[in-house]
C-alpha positions as CSV (number, residue, x, y, z in Angstrom):
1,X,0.0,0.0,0.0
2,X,3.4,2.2,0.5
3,X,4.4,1.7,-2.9
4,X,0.8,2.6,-4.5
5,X,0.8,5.5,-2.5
6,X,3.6,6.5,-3.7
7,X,3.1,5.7,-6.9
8,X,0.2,7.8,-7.3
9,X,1.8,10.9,-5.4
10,X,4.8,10.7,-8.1
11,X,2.2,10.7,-10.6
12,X,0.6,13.9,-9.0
13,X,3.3,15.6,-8.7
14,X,5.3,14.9,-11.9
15,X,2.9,12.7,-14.4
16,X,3.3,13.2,-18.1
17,X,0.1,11.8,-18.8
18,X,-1.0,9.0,-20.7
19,X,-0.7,6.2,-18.7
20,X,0.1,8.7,-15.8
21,X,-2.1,11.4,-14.3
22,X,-1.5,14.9,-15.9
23,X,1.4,16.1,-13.1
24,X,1.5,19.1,-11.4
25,X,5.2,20.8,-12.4
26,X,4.0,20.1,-16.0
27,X,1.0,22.0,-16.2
28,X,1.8,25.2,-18.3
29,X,-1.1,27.4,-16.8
30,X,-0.1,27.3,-13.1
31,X,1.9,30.1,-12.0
32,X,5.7,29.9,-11.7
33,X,9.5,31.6,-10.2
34,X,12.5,31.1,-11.8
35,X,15.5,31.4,-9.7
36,X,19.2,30.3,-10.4
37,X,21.0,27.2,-9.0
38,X,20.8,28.9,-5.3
39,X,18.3,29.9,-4.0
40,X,17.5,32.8,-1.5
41,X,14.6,33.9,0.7
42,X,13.5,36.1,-2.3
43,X,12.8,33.1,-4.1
44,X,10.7,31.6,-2.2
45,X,9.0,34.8,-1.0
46,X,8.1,35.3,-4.5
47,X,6.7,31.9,-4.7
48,X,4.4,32.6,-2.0
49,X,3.1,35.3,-3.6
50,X,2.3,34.3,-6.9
51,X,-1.2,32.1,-5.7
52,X,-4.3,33.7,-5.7
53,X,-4.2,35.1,-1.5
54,X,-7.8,33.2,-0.9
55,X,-6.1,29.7,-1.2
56,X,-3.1,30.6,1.5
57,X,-4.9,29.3,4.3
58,X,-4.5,25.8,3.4
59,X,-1.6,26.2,1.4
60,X,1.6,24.1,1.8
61,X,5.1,23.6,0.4
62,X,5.7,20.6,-1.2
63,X,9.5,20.0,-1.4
64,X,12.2,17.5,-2.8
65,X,14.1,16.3,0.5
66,X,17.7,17.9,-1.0
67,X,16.0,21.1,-1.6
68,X,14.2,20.6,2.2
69,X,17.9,20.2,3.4
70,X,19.2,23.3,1.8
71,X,15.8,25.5,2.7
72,X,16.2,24.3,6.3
73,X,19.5,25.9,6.6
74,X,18.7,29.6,5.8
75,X,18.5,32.0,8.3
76,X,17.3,35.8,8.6
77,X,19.3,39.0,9.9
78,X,19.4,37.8,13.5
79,X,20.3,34.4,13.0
80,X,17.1,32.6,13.4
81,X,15.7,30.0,11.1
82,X,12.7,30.5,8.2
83,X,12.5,27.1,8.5
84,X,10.3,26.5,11.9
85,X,8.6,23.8,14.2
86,X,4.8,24.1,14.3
87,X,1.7,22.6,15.2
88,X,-0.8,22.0,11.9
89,X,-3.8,19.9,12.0
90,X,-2.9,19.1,15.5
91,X,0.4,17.8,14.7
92,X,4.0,19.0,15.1
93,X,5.6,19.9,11.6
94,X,7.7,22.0,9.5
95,X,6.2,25.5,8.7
96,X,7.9,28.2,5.9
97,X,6.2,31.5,6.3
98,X,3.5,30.0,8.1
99,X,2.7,27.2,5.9
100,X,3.0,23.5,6.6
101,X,6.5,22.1,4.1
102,X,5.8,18.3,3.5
103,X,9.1,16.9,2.2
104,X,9.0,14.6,-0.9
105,X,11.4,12.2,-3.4
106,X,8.9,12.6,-6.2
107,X,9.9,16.5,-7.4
108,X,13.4,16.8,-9.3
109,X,15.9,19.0,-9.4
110,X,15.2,21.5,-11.9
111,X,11.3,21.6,-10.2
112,X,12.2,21.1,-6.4
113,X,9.3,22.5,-4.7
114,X,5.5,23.0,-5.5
115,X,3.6,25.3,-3.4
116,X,0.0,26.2,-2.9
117,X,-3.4,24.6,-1.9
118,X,-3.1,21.2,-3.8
119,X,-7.1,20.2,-2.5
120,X,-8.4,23.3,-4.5
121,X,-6.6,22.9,-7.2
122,X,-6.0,19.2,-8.3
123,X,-8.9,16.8,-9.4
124,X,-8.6,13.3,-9.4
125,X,-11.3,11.0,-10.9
126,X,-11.5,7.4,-9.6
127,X,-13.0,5.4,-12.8
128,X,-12.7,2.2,-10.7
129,X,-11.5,2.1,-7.1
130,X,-8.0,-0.1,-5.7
131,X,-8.5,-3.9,-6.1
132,X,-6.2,-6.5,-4.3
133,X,-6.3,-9.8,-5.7
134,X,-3.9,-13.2,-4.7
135,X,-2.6,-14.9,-7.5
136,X,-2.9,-18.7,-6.9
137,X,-2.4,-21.3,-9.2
138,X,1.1,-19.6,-10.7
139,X,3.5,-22.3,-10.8
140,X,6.0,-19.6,-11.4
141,X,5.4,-18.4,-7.6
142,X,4.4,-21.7,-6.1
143,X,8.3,-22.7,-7.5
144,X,9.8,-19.7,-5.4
145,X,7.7,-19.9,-2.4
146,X,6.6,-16.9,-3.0
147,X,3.0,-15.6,-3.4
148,X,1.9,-12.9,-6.0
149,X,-0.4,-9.9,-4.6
150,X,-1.5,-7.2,-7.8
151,X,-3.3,-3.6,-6.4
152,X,-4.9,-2.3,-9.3
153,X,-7.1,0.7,-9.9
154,X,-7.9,3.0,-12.7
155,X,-8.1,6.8,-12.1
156,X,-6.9,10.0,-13.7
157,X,-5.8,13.3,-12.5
158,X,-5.5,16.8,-13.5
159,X,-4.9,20.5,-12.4
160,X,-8.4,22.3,-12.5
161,X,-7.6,25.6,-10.8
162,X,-4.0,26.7,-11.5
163,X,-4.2,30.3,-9.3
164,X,-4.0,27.9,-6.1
165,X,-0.3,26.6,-7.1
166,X,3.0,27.8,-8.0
167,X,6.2,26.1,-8.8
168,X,10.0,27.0,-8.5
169,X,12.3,26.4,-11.6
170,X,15.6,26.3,-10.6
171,X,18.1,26.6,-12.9
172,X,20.6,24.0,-13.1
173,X,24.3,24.4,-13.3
């Protein structure tokens, strides 16, 4: 169930389409920043910025754990962190400006972080819900000791309101 989950938050965030969802960093209507290989506070100020200010309430960063490492280091005039501890939902987590960051492997390099209210602004459309079934019978398996378990389900997904989300282009060197 990991790996499905996964699957379909890769797919999300990054799909080309096709057999994929429609992803996120490829949609060419949602707003974006470009910045160069390192980036500042500016960067990600401007980021925040560039959704519609209605969808900021439930807005969050969605970053790729390298960029997360880098963002987490960055610190204001006095020497405190952007990067801080807060409570969201009820539960302690990362917050950047306010906002809850939830750290990812799915984004790349030259897309590393996704920000905005992903609920109001990404559709998905479940055709047929997840199905588990046990292969039995596959001699192939029964040989190996092993047993064969297939999660299936057909959906599709697409952005449907591109002022809730931004992305950051970063340049690569």
């Amino acid at each position: 169930s990991r790996r499905a989950a996964k699957a379909v938050e890769k797919s999300i965030l990054t799909g080309v389409g096709g057999e994929e969802f429609r992803g996120i960093i490829l949609d060419t209507e949602i707003a974006h920043v470009d910045a160069p290989a390192v980036v500042g506070v500016d960067h990600l100020m401007d980021l925040y910025n560039a959704i519609h200010p209605e969808f900021l309430g439930s807005a969050t960063f969605i970053m790729a754990r390298s960029f997360f490492n880098q963002i987490a280091k960055l610190k204001d005039g006095n020497g405190h962190f952007y990067m801080q501890n807060g409570v969201v939902n009820g539960r302690l987590t990362y917050t950047l400006f306010g906002a809850e960051v939830i750290v990812t492997d799915a984004l790349p390099a030259a897309t590393p972080v996704i920000f905005g209210n992903v609920e109001e602004a990404y559709g998905i459309m479940i055709k047929k819900g997840f199905a588990l079934q046990h292969v039995s019978g596959d001699t192939t398996q029964a040989l190996r000791g092993s047993q064969l378990l297939v999660l299936d389900g057909y959906m599709d997904g697409a952005v449907y309101n591109p002022q809730a989300l931004a992305k950051l282009n970063v340049a690569q060197s």
